[in-house]
FIKOLZA-1660 file (N, C-alpha, C; in steps of 0.1 Angstrom, whole numbers, plus 5000, padded with zeros to 4 digits):
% residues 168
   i   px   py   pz ch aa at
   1 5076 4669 4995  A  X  N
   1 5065 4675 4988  A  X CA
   1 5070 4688 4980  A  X  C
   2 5078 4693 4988  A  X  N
   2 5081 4709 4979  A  X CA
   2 5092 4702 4963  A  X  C
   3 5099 4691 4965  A  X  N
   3 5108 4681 4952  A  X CA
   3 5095 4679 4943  A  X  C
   4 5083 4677 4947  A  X  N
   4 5076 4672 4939  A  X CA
   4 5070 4684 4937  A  X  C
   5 5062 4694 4940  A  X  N
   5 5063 4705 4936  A  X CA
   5 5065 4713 4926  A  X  C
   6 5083 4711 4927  A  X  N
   6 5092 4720 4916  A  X CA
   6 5090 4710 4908  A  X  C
   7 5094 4697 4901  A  X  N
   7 5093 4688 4892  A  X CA
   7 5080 4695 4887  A  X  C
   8 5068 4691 4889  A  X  N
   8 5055 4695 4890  A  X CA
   8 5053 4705 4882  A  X  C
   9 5060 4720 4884  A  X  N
   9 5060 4733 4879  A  X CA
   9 5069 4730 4868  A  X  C
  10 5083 4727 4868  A  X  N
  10 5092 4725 4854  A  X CA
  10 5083 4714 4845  A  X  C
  11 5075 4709 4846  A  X  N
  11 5070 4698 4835  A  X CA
  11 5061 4707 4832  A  X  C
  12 5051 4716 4840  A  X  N
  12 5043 4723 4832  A  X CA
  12 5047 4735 4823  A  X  C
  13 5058 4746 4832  A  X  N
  13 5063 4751 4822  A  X CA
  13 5072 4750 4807  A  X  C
  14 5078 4735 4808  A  X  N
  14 5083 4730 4795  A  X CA
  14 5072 4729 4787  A  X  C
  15 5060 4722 4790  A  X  N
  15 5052 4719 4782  A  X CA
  15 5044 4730 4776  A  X  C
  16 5040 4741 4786  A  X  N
  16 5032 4749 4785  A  X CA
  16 5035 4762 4779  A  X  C
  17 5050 4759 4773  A  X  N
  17 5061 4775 4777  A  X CA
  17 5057 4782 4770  A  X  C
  18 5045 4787 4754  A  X  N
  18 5042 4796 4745  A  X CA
  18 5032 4800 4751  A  X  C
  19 5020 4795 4761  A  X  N
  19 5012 4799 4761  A  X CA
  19 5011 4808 4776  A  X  C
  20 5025 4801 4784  A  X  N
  20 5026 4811 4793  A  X CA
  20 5031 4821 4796  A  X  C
  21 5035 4826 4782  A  X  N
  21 5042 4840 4783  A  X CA
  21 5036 4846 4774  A  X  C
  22 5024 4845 4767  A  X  N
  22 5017 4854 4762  A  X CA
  22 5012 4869 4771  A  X  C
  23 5014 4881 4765  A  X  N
  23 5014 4892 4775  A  X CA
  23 5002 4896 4765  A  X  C
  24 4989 4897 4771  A  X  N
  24 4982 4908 4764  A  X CA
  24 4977 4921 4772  A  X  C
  25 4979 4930 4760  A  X  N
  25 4979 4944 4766  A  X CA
  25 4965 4949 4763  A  X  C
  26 4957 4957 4777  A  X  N
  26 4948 4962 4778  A  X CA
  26 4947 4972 4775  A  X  C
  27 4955 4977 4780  A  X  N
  27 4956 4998 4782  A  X CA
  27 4970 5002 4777  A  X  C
  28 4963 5018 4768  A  X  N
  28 4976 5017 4762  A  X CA
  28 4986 5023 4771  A  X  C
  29 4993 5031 4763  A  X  N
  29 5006 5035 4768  A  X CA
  29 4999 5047 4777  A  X  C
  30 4991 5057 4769  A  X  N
  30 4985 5069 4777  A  X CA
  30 4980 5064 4791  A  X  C
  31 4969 5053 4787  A  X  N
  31 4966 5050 4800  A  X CA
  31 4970 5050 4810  A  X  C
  32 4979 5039 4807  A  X  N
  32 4991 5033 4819  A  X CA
  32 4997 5046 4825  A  X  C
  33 5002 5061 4815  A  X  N
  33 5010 5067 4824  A  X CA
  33 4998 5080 4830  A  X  C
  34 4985 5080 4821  A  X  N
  34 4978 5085 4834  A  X CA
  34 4973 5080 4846  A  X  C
  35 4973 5065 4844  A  X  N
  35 4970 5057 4860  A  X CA
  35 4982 5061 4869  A  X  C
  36 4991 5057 4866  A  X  N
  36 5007 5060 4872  A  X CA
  36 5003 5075 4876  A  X  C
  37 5006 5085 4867  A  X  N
  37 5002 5099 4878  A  X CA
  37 4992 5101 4884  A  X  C
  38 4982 5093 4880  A  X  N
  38 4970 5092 4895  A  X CA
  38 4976 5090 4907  A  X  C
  39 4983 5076 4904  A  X  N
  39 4987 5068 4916  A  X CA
  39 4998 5080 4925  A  X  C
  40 5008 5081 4914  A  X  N
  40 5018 5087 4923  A  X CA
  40 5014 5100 4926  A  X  C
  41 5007 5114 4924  A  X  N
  41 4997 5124 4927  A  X CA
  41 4991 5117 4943  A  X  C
  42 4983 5104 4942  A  X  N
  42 4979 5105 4955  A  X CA
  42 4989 5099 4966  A  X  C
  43 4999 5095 4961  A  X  N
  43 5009 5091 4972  A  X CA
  43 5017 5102 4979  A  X  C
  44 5021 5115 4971  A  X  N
  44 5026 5128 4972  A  X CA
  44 5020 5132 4983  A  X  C
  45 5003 5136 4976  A  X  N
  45 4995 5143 4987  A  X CA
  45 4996 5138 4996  A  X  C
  46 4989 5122 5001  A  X  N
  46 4994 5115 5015  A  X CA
  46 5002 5118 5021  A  X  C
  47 5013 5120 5017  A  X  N
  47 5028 5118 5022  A  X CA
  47 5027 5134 5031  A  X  C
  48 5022 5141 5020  A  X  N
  48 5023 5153 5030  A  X CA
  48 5011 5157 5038  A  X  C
  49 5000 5151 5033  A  X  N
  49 4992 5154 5045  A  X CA
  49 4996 5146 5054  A  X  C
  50 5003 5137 5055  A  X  N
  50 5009 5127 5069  A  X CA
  50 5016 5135 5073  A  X  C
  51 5028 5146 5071  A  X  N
  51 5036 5144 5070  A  X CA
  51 5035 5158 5084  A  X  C
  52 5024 5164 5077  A  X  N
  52 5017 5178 5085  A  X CA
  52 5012 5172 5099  A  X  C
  53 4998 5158 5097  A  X  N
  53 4990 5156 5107  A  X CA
  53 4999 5147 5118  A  X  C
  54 5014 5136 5108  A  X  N
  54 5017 5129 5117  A  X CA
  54 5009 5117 5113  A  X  C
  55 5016 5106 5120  A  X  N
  55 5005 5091 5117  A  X CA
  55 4996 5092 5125  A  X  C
  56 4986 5081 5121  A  X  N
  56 4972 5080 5127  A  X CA
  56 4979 5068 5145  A  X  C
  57 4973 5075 5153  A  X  N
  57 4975 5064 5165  A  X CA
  57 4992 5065 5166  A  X  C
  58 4998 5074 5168  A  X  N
  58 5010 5079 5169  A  X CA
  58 5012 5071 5181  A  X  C
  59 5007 5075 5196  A  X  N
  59 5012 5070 5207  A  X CA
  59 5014 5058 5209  A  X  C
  60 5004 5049 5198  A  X  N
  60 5002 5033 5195  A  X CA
  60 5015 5028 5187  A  X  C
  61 5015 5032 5177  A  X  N
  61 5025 5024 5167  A  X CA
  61 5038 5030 5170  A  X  C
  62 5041 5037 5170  A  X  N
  62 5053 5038 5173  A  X CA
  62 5061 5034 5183  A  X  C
  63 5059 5028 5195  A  X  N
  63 5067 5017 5207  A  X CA
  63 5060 5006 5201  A  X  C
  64 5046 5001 5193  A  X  N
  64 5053 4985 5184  A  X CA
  64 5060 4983 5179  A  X  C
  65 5061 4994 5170  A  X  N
  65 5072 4991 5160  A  X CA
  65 5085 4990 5168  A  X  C
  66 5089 4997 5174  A  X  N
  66 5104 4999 5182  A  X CA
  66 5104 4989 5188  A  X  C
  67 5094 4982 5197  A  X  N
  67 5093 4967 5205  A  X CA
  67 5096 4958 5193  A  X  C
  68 5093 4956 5185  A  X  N
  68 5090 4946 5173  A  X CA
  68 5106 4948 5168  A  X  C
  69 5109 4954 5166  A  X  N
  69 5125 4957 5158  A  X CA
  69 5136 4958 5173  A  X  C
  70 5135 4966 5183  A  X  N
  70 5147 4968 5188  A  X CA
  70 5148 4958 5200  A  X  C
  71 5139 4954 5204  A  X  N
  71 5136 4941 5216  A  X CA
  71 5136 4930 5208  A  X  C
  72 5133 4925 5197  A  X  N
  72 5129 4911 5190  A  X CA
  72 5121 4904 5193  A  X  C
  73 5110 4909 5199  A  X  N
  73 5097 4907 5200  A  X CA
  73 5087 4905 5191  A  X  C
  74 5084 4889 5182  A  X  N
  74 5075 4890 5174  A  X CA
  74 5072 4876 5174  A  X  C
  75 5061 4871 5174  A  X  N
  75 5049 4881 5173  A  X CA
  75 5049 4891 5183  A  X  C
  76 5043 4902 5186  A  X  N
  76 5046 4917 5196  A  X CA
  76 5030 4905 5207  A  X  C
  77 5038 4907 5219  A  X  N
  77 5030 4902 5230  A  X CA
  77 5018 4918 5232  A  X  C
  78 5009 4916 5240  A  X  N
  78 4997 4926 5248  A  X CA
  78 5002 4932 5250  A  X  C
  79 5001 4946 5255  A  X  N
  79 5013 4950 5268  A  X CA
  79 5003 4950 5275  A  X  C
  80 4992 4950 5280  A  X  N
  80 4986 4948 5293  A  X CA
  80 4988 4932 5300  A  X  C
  81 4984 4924 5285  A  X  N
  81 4988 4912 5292  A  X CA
  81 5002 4903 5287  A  X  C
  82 5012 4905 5289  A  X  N
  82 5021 4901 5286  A  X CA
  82 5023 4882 5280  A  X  C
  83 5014 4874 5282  A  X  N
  83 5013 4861 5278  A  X CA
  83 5006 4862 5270  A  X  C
  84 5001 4872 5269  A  X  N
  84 4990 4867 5255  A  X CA
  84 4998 4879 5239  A  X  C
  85 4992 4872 5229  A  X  N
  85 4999 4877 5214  A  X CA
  85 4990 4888 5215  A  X  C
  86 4993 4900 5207  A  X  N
  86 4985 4911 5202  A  X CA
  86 4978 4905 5192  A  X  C
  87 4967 4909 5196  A  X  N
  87 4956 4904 5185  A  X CA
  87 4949 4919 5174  A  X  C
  88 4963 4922 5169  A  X  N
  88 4960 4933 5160  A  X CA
  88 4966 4932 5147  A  X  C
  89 4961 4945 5139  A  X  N
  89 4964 4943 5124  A  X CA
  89 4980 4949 5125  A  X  C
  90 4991 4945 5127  A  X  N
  90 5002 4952 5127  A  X CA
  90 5016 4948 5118  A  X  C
  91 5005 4948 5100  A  X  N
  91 5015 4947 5092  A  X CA
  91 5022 4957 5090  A  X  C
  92 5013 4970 5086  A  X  N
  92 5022 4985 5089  A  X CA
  92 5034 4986 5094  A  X  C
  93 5031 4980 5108  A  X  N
  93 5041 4985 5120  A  X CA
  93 5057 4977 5114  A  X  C
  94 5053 4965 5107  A  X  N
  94 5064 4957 5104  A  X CA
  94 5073 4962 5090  A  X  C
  95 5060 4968 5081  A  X  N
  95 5072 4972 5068  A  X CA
  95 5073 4987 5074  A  X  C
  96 5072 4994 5086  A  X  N
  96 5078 5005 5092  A  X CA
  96 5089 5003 5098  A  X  C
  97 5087 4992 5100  A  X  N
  97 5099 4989 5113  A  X CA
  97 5112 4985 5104  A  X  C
  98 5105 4978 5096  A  X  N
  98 5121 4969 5085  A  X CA
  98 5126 4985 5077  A  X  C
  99 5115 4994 5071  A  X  N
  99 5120 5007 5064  A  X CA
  99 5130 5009 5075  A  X  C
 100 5125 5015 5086  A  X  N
 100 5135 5021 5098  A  X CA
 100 5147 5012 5101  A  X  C
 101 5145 5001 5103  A  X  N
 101 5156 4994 5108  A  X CA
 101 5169 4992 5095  A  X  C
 102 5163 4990 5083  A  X  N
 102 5173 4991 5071  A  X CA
 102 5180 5006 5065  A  X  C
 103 5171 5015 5068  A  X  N
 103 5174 5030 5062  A  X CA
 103 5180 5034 5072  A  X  C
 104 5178 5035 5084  A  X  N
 104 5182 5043 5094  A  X CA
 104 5172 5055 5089  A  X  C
 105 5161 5061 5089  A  X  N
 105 5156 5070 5089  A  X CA
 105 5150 5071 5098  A  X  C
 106 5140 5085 5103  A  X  N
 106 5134 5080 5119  A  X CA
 106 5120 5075 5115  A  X  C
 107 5114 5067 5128  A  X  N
 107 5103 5058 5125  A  X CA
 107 5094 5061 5117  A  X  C
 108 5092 5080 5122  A  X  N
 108 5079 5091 5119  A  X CA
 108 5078 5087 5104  A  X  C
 109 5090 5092 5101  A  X  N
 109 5090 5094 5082  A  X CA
 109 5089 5081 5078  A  X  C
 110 5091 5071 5082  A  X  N
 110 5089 5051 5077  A  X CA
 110 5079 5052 5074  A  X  C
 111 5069 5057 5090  A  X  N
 111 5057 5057 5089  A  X CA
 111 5048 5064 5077  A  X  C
 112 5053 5075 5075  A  X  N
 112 5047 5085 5064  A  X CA
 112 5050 5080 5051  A  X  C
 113 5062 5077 5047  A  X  N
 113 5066 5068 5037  A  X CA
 113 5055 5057 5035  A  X  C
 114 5052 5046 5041  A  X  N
 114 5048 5037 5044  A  X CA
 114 5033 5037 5036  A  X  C
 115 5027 5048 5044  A  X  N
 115 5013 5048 5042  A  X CA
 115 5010 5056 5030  A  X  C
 116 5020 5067 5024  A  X  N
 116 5019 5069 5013  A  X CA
 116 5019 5064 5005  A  X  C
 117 5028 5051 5001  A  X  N
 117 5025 5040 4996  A  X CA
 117 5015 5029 4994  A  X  C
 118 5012 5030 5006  A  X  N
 118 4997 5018 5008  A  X CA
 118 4985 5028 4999  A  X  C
 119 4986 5040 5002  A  X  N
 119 4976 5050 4994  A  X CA
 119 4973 5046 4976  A  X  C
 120 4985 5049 4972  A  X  N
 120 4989 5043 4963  A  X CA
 120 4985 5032 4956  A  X  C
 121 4988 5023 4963  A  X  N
 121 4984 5009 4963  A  X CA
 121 4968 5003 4964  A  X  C
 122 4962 5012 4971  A  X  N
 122 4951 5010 4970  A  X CA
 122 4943 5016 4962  A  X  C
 123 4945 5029 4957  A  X  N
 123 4939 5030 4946  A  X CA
 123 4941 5018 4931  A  X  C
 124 4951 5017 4932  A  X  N
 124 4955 5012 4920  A  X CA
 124 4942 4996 4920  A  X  C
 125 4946 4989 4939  A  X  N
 125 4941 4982 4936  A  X CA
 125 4929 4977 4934  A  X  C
 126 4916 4989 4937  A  X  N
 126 4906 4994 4931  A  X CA
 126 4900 4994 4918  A  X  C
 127 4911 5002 4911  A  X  N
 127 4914 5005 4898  A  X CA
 127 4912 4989 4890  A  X  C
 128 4919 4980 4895  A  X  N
 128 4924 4972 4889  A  X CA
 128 4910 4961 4889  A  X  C
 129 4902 4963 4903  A  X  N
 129 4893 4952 4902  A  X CA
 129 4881 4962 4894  A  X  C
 130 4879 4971 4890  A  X  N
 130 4869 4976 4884  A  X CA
 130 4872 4973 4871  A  X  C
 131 4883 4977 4865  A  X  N
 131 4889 4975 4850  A  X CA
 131 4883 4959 4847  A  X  C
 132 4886 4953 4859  A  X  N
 132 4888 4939 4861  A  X CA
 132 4871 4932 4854  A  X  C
 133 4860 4936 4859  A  X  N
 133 4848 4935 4857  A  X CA
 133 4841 4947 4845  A  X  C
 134 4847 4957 4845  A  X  N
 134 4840 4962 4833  A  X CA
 134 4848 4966 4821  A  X  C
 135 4862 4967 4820  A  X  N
 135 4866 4969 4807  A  X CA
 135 4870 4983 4806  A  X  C
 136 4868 4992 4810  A  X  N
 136 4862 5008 4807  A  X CA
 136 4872 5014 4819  A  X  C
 137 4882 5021 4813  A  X  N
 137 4892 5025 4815  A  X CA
 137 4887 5037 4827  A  X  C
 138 4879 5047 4819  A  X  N
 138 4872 5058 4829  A  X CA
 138 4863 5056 4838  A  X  C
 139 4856 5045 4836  A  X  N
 139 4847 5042 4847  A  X CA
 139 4858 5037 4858  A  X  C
 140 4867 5028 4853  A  X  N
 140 4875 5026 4868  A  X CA
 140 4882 5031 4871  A  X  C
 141 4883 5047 4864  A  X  N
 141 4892 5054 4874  A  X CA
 141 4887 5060 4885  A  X  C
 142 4874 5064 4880  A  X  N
 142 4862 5073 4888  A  X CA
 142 4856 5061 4896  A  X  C
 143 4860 5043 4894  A  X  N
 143 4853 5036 4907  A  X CA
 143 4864 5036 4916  A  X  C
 144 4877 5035 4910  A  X  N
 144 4890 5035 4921  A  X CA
 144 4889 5050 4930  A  X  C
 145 4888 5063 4922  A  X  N
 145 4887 5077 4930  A  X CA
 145 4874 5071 4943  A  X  C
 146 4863 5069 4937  A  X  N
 146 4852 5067 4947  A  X CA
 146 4854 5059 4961  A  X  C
 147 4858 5046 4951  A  X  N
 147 4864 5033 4963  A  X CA
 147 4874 5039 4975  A  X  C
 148 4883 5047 4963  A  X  N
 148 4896 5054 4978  A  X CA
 148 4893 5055 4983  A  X  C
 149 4885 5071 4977  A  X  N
 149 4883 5081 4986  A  X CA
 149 4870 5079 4998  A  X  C
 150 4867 5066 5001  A  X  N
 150 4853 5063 5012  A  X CA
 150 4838 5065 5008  A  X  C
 151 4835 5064 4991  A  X  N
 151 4827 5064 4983  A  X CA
 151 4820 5075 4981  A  X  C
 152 4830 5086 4980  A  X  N
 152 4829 5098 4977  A  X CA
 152 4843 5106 4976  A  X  C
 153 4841 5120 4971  A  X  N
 153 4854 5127 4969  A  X CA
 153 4855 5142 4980  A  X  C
 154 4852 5133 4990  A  X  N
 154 4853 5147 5003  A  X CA
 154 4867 5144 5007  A  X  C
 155 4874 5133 5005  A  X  N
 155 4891 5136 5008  A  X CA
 155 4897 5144 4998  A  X  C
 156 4887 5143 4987  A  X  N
 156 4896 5151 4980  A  X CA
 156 4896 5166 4977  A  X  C
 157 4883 5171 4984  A  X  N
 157 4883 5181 4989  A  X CA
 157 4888 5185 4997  A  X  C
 158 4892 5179 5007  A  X  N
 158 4902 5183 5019  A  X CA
 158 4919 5181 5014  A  X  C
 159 4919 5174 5001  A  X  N
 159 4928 5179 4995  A  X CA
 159 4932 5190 4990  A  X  C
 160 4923 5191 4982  A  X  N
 160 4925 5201 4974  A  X CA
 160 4928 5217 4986  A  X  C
 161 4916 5215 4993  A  X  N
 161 4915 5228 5005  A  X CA
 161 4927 5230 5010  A  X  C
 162 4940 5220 5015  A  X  N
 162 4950 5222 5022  A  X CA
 162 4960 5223 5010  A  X  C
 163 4955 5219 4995  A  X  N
 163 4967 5221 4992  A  X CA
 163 4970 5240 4987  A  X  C
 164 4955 5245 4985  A  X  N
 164 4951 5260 4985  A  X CA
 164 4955 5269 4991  A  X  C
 165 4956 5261 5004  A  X  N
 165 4956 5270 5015  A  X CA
 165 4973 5272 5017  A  X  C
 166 4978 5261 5015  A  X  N
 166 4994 5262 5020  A  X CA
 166 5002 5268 5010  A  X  C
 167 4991 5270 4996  A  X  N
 167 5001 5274 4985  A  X CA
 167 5008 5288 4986  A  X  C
 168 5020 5289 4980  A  X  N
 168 5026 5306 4987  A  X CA
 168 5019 5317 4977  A  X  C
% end
């Protein structure tokens, strides 16, 4: 099945090959690189508000992740019940564990790394389904800000507040 597959895909991309590499562009150049400093602006801040508060569920993820990486434990069993799988969201824990296990850095900073990225990511990916339905470049920045930030901008008051406060 996967022989017939690939056949499958090379007969369509021969056939199909002009109309599958048409690139059309939405947003211009400005755009793109003020979404990008959105994006990366909230990855920064994350990074350091993580970096100050620490991860969320610290005493939690951090012996997953080390179970998951240094035991070879995966799927990660309960630890109350040892025969049964953890029945949790623990993608995180795994692109923390592969950061840490490939970098050698310590888990904390994977972890901070990690989520500053996912921050990132989710704005954008916000961003992208609003653009996606209305076209209007400023309305989806201000639906991706809203969407992030928990449908309002009180994180980003507590941004701004900590970044005031710490400034020299």
């Amino acid at each position: 099945s996967i022989f017939i597959l690939l056949i499958a895909t090379l007969i369509i991309l021969f056939f199909k090959y002009k109309t599958f590499y048409k690139v059309e562009v939405e947003l211009t150049k400005k755009q793109i690189l003020i979404l990008c400093s959105i994006a990366v602006m909230i990855c920064i801040l994350s990074f350091l508000a993580n970096y100050r508060t620490g991860p969320i569920d610290f005493n939690f993820h951090i012996p997953l992740t080390l179970t998951i990486f240094h035991n070879n434990i995966y799927p990660p069993r309960d630890m109350f019940r040892p025969e049964y799988l953890l029945l949790y969201h623990f993608g995180s824990d795994l692109l923390a564990g592969a950061v840490h296990h490939i970098t050698k850095i310590g888990i904390s900073s994977s972890f901070e790394l990690i989520i500053a990225i996912f921050t990132g990511v989710t704005f954008l990916s916000f961003f992208a389904l609003a653009f996606t339905i209305t076209k209007k470049f400023t309305i989806s920045v201000l639906a991706g800000f809203c969407a992030y930030f928990g449908g309002g901008l009180l994180w980003l008051d507590v941004i701004l507040r900590y970044l005031t406060k710490n400034l020299p």
